[in-house]
N, CA, C and O atoms as a GROMACS GRO file, in nm:
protein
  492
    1UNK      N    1   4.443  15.280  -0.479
    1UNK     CA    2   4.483  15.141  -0.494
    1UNK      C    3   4.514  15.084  -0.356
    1UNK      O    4   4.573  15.149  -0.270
    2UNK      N    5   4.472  14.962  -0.340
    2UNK     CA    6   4.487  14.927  -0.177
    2UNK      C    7   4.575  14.810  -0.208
    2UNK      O    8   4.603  14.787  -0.325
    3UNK      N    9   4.616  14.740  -0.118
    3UNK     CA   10   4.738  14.614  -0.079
    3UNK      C   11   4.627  14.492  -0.019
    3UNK      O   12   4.579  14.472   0.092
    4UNK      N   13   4.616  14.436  -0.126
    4UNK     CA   14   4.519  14.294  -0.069
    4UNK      C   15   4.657  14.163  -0.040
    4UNK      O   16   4.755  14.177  -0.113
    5UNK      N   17   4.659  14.092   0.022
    5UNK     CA   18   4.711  13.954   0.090
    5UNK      C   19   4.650  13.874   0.080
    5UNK      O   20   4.564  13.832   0.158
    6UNK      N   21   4.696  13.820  -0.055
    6UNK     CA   22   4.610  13.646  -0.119
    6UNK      C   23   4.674  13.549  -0.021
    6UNK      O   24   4.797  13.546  -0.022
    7UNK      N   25   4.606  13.464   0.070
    7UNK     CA   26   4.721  13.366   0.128
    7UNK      C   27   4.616  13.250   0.073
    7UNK      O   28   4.520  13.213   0.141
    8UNK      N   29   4.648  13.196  -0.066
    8UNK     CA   30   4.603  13.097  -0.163
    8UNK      C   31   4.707  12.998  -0.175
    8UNK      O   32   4.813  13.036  -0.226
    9UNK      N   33   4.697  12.868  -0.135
    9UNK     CA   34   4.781  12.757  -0.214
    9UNK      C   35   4.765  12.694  -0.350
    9UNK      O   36   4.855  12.651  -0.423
   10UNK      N   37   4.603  12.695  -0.377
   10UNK     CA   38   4.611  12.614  -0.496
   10UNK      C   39   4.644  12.744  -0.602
   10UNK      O   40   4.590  12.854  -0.600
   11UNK      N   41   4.735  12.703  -0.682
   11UNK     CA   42   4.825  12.781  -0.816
   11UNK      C   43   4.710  12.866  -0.925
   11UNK      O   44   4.733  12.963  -0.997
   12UNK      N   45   4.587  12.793  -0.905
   12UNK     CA   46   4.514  12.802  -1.031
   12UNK      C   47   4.393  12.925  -0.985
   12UNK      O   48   4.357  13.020  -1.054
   13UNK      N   49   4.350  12.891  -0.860
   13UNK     CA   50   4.283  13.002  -0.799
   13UNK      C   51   4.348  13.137  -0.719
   13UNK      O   52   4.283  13.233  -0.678
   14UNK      N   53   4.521  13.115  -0.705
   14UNK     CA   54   4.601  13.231  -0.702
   14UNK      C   55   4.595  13.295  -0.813
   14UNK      O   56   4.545  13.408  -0.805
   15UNK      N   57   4.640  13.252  -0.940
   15UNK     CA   58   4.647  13.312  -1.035
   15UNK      C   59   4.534  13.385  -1.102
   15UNK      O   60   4.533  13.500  -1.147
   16UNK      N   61   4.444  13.302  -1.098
   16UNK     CA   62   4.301  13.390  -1.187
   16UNK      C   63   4.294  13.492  -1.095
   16UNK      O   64   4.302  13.603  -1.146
   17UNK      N   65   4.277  13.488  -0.934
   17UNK     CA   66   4.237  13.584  -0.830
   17UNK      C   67   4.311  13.713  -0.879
   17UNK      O   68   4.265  13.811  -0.938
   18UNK      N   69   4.441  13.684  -0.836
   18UNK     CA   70   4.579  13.822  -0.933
   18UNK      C   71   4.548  13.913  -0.988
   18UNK      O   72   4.544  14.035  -0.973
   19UNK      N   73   4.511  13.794  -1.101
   19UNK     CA   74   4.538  13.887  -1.217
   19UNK      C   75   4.354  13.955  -1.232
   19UNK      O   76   4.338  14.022  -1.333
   20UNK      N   77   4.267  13.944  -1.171
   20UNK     CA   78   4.148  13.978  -1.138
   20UNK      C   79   4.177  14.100  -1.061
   20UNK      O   80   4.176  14.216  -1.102
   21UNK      N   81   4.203  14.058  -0.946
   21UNK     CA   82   4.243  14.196  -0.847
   21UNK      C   83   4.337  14.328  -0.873
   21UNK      O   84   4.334  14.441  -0.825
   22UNK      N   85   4.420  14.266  -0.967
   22UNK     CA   86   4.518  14.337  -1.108
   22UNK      C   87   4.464  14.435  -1.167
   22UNK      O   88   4.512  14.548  -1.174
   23UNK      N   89   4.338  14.391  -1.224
   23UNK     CA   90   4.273  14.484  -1.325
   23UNK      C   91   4.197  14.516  -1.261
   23UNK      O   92   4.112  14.530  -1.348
   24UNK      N   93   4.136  14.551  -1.151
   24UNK     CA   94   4.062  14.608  -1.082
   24UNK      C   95   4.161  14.754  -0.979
   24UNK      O   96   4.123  14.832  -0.893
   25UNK      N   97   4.303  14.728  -1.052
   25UNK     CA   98   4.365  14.843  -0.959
   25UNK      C   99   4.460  14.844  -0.853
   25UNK      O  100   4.546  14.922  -0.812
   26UNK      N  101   4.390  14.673  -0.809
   26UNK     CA  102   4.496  14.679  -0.677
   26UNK      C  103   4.620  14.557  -0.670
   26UNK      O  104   4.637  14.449  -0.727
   27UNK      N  105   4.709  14.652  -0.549
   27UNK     CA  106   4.808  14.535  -0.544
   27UNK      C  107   4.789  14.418  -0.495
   27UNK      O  108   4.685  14.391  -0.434
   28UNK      N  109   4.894  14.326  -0.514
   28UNK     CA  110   4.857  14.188  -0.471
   28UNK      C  111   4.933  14.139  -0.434
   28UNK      O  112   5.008  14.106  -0.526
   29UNK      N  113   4.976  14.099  -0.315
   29UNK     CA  114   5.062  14.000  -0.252
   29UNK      C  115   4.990  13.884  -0.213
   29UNK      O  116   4.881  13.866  -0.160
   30UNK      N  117   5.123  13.773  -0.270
   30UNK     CA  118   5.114  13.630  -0.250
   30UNK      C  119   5.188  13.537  -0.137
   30UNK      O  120   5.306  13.506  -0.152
   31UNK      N  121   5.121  13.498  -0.036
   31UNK     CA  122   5.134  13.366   0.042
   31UNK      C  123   5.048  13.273   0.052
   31UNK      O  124   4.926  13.274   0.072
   32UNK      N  125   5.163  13.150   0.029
   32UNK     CA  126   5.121  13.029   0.004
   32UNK      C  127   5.098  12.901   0.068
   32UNK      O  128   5.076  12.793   0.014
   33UNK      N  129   5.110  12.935   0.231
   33UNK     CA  130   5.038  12.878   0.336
   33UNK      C  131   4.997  13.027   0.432
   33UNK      O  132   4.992  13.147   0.406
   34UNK      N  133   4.975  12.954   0.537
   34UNK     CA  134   4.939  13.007   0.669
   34UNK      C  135   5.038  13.105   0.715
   34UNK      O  136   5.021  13.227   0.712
   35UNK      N  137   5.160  13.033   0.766
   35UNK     CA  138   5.279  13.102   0.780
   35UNK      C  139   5.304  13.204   0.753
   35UNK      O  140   5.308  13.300   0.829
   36UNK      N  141   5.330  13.202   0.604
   36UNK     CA  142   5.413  13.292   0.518
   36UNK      C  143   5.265  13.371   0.501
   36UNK      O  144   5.289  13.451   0.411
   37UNK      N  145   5.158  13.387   0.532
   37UNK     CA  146   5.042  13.492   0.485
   37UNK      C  147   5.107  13.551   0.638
   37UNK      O  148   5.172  13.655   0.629
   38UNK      N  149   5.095  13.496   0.761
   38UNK     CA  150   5.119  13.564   0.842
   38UNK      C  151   5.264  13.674   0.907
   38UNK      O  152   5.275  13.751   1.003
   39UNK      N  153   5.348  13.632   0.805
   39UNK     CA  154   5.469  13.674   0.814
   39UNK      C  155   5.468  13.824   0.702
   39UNK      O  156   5.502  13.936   0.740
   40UNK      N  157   5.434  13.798   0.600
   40UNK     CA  158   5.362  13.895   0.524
   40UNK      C  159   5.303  13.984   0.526
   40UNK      O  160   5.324  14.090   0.466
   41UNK      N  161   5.175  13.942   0.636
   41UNK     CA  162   5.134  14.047   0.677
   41UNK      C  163   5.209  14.124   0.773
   41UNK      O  164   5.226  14.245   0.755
   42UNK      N  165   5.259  14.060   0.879
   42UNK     CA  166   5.336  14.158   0.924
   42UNK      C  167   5.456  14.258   0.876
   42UNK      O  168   5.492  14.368   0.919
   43UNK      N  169   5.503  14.175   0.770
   43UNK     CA  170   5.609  14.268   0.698
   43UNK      C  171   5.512  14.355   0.614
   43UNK      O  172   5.515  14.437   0.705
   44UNK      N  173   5.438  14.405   0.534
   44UNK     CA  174   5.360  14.440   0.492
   44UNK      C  175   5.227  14.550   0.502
   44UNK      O  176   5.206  14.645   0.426
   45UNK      N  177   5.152  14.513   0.607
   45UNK     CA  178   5.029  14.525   0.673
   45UNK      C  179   4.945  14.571   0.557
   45UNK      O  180   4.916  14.690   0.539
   46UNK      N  181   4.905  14.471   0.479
   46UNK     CA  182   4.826  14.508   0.347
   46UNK      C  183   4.703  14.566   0.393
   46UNK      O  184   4.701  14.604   0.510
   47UNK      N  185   4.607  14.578   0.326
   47UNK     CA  186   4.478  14.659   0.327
   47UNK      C  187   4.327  14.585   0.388
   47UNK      O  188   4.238  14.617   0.468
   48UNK      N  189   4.360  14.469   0.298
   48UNK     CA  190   4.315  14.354   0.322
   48UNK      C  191   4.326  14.215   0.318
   48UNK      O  192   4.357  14.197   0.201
   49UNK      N  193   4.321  14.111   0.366
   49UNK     CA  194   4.343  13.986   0.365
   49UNK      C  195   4.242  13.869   0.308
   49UNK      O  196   4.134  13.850   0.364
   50UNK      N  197   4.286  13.790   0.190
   50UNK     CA  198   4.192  13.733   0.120
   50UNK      C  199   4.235  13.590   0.199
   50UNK      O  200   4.336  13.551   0.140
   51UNK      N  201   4.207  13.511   0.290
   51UNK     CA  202   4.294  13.367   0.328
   51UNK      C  203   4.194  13.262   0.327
   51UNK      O  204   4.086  13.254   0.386
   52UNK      N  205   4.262  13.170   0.234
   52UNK     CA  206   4.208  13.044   0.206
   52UNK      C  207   4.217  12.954   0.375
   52UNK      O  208   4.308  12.946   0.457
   53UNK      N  209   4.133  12.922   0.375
   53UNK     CA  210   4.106  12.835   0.511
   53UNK      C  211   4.169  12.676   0.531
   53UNK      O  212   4.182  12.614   0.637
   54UNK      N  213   4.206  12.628   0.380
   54UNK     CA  214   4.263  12.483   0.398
   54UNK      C  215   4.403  12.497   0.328
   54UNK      O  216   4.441  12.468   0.214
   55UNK      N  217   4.467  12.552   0.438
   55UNK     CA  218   4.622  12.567   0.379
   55UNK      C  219   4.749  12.500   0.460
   55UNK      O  220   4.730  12.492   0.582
   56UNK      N  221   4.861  12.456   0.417
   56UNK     CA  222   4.966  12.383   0.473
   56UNK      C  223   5.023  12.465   0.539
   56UNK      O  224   4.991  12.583   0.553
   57UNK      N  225   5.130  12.397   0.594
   57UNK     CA  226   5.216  12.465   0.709
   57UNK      C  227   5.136  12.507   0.845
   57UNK      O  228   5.161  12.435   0.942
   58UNK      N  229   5.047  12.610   0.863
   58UNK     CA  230   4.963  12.659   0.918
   58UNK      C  231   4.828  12.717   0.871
   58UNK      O  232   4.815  12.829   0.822
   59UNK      N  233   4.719  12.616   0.896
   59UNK     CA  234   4.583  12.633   0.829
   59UNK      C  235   4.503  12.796   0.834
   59UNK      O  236   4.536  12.895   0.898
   60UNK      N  237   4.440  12.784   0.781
   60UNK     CA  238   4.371  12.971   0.764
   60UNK      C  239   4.312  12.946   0.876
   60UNK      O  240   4.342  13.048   0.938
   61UNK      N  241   4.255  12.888   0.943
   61UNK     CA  242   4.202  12.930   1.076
   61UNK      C  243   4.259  12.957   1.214
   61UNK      O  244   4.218  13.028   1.305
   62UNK      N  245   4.359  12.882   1.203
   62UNK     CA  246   4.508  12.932   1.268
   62UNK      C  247   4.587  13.054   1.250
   62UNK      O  248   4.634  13.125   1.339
   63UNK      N  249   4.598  13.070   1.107
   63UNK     CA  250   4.652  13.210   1.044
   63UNK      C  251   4.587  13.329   1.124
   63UNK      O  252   4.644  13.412   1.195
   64UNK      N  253   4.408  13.314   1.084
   64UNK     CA  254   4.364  13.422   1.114
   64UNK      C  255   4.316  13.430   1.257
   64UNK      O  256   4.252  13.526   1.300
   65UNK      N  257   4.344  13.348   1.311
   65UNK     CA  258   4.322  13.343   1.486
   65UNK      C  259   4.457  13.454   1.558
   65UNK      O  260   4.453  13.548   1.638
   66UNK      N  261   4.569  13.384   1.481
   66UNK     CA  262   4.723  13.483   1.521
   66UNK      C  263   4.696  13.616   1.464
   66UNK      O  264   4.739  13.708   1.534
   67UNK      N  265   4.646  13.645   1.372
   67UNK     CA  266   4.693  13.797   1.340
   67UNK      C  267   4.567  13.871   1.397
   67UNK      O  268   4.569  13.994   1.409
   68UNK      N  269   4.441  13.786   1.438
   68UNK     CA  270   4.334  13.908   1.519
   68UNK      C  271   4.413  13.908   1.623
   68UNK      O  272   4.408  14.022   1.670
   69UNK      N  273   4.509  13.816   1.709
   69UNK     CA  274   4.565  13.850   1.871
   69UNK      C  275   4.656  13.941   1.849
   69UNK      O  276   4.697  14.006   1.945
   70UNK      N  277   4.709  13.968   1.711
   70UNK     CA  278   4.841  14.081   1.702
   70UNK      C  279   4.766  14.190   1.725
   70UNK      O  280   4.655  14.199   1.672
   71UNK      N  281   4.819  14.300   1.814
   71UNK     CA  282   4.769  14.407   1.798
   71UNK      C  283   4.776  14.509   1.684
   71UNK      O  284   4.710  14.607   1.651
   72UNK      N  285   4.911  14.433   1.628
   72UNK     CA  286   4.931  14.526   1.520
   72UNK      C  287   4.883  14.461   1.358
   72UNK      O  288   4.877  14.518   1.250
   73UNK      N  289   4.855  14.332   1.392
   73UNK     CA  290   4.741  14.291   1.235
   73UNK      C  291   4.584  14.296   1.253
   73UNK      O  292   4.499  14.318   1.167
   74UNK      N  293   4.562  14.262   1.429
   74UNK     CA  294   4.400  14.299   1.441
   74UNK      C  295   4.296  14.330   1.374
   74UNK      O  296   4.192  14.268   1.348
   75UNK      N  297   4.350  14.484   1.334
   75UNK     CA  298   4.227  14.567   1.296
   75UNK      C  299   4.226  14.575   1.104
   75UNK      O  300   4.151  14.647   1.038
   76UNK      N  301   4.354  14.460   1.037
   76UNK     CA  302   4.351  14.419   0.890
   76UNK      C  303   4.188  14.296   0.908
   76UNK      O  304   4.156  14.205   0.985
   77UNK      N  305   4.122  14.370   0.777
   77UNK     CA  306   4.025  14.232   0.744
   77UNK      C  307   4.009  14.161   0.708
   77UNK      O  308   4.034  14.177   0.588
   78UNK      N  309   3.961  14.018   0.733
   78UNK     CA  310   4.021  13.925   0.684
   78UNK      C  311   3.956  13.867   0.615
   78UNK      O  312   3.887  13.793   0.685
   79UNK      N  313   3.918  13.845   0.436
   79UNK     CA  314   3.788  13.746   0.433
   79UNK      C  315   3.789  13.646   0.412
   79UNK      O  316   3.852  13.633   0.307
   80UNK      N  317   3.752  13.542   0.451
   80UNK     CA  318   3.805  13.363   0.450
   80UNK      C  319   3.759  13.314   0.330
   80UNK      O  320   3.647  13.346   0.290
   81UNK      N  321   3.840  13.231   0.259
   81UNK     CA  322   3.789  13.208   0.138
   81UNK      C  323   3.798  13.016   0.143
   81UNK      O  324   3.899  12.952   0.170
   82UNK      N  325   3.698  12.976   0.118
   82UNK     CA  326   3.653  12.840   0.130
   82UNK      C  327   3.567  12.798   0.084
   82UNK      O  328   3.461  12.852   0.053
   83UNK      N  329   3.618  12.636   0.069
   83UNK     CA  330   3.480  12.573  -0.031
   83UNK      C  331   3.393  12.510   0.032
   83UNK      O  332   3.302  12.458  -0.032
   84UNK      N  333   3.396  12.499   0.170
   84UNK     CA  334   3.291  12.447   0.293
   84UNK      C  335   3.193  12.576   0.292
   84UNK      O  336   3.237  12.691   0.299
   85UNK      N  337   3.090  12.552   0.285
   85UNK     CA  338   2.956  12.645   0.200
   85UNK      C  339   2.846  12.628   0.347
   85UNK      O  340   2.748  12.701   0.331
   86UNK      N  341   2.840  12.557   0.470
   86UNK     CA  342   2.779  12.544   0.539
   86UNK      C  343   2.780  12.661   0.636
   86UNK      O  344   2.881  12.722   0.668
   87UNK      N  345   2.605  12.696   0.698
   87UNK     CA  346   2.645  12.759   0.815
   87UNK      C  347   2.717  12.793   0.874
   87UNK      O  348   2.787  12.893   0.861
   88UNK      N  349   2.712  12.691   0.976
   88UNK     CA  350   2.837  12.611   1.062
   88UNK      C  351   2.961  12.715   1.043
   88UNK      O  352   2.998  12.810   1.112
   89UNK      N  353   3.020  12.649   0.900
   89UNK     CA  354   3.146  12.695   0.814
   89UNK      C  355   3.172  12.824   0.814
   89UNK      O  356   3.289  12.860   0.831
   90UNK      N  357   3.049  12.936   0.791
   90UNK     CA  358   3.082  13.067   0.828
   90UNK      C  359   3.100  13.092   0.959
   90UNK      O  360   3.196  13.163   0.987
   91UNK      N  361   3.013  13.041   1.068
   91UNK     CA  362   3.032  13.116   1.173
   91UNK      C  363   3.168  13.055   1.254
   91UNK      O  364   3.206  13.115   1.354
   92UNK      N  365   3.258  12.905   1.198
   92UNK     CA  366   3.370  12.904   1.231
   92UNK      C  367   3.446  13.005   1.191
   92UNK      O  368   3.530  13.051   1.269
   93UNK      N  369   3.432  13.054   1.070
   93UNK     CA  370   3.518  13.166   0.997
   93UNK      C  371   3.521  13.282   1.094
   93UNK      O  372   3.635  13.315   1.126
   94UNK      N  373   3.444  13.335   1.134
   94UNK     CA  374   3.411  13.463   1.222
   94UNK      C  375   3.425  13.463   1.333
   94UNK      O  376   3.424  13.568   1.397
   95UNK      N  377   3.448  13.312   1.401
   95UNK     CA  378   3.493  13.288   1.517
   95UNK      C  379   3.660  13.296   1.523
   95UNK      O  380   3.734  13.335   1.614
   96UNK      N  381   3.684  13.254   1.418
   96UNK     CA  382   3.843  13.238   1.398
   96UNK      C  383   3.898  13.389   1.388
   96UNK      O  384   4.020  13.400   1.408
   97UNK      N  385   3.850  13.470   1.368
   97UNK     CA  386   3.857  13.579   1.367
   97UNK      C  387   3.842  13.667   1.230
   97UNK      O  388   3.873  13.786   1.230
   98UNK      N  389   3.791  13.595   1.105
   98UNK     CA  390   3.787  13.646   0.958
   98UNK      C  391   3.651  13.712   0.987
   98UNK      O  392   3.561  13.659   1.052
   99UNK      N  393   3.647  13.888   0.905
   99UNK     CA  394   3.523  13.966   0.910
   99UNK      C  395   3.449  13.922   0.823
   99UNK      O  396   3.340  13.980   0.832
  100UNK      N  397   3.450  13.823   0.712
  100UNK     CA  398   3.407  13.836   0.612
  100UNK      C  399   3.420  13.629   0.526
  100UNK      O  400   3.512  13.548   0.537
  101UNK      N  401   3.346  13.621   0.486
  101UNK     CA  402   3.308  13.491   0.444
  101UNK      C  403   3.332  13.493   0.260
  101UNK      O  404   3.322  13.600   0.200
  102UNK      N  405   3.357  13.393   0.202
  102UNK     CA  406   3.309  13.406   0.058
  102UNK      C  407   3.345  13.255   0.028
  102UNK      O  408   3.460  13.214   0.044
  103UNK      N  409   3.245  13.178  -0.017
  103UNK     CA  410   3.263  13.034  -0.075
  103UNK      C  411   3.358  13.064  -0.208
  103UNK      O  412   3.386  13.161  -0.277
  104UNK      N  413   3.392  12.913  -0.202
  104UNK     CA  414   3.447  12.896  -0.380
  104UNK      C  415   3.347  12.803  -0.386
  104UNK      O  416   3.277  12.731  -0.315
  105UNK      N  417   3.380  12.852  -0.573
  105UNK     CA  418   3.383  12.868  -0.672
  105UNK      C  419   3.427  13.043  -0.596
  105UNK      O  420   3.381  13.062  -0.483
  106UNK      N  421   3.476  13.108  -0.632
  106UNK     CA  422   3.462  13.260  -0.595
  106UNK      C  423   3.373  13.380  -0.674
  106UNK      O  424   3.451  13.440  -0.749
  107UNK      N  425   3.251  13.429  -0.682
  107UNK     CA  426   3.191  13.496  -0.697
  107UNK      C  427   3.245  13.618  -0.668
  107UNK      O  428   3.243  13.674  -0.558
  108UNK      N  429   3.322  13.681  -0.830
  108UNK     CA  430   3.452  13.764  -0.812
  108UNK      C  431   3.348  13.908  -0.812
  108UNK      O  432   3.412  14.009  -0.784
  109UNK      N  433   3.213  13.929  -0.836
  109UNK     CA  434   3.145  14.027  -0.836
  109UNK      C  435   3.125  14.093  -0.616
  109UNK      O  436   3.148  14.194  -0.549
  110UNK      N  437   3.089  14.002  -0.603
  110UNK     CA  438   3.050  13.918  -0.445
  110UNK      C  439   3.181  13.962  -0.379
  110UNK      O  440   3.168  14.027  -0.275
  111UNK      N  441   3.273  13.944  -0.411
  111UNK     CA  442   3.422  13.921  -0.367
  111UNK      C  443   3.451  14.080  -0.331
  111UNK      O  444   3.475  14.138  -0.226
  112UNK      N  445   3.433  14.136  -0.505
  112UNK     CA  446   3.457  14.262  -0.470
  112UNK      C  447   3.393  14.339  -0.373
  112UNK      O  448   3.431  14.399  -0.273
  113UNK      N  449   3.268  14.319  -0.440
  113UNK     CA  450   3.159  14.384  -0.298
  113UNK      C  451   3.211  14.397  -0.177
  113UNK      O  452   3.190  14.505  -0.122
  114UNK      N  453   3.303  14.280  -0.092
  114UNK     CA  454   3.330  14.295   0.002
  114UNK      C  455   3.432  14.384   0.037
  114UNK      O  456   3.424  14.461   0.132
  115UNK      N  457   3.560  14.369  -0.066
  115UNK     CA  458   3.655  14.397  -0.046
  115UNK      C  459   3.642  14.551  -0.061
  115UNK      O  460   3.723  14.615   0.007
  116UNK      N  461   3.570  14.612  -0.124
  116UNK     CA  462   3.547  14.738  -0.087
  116UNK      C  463   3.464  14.798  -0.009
  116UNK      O  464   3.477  14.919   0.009
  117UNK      N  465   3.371  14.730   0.049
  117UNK     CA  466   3.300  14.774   0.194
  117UNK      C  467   3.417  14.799   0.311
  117UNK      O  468   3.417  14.882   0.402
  118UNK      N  469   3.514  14.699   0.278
  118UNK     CA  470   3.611  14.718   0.464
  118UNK      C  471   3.725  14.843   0.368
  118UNK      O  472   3.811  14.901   0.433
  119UNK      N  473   3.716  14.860   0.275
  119UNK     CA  474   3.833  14.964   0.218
  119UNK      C  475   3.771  15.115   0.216
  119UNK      O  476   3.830  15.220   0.193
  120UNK      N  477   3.677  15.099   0.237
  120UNK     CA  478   3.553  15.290   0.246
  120UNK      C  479   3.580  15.333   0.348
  120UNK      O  480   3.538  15.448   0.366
  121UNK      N  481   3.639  15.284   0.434
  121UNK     CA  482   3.630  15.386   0.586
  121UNK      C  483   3.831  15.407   0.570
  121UNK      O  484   3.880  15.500   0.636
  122UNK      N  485   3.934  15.313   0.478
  122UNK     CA  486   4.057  15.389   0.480
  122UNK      C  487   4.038  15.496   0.366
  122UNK      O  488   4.120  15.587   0.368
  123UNK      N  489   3.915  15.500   0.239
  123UNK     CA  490   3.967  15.556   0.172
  123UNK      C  491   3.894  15.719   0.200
  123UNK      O  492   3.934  15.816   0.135
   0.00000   0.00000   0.00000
């Protein structure tokens, strides 16, 4: 079972995500901007990081810009979750420092796929 870090604001795509990632085994921690995903993670250092890119307080591209400079959140992966579907949009994601891309609507098959490619080399 691994420690995923939802940093989701909207209520409705936290919740389905959860309780999805729930029955698939793993834990789930919730932050609900930028901030508090990044504070989290550091209290924490989950497995992986699911972060929504249009979030208050401090936006996901900000979020995940600070925790690739931490040395000690760095090497957590991050996959950006957003409804900007363009090019462009990914390779800001990967610039910002997220390994990993996934549009919404969330393609929870897709999702997983990922989330267990960066979890095979802890397990």
């Amino acid at each position: 079972m691994a420690t995923i870090l939802l940093v989701e604001d909207n209520e409705m795509n936290r919740d389905m995500l959860t309780r999805r990632l729930q029955r698939t085994g793993h834990q789930v921690l919730i932050a609900t901007n930028g901030q508090e995903g990044l504070d989290t993670a550091r209290q924490a250092r989950p497995d992986v990081v699911l972060m929504d890119m249009s979030l208050p307080v401090l936006d996901g591209w900000e979020a995940s810009r600070r925790m690739k400079s931490d040395p000690d959140l760095g090497v957590i992966p991050i996959i950006a979750l957003t409804a900007h579907a363009m090019a462009e949009d990914r390779q800001k994601a990967i610039d910002a420092g997220c390994d990993d891309y996934q549009t919404k609507p969330i393609d929870f098959p897709m999702l997983m796929e990922k989330i267990e490619r960066f979890l095979k080399p802890a397990a």
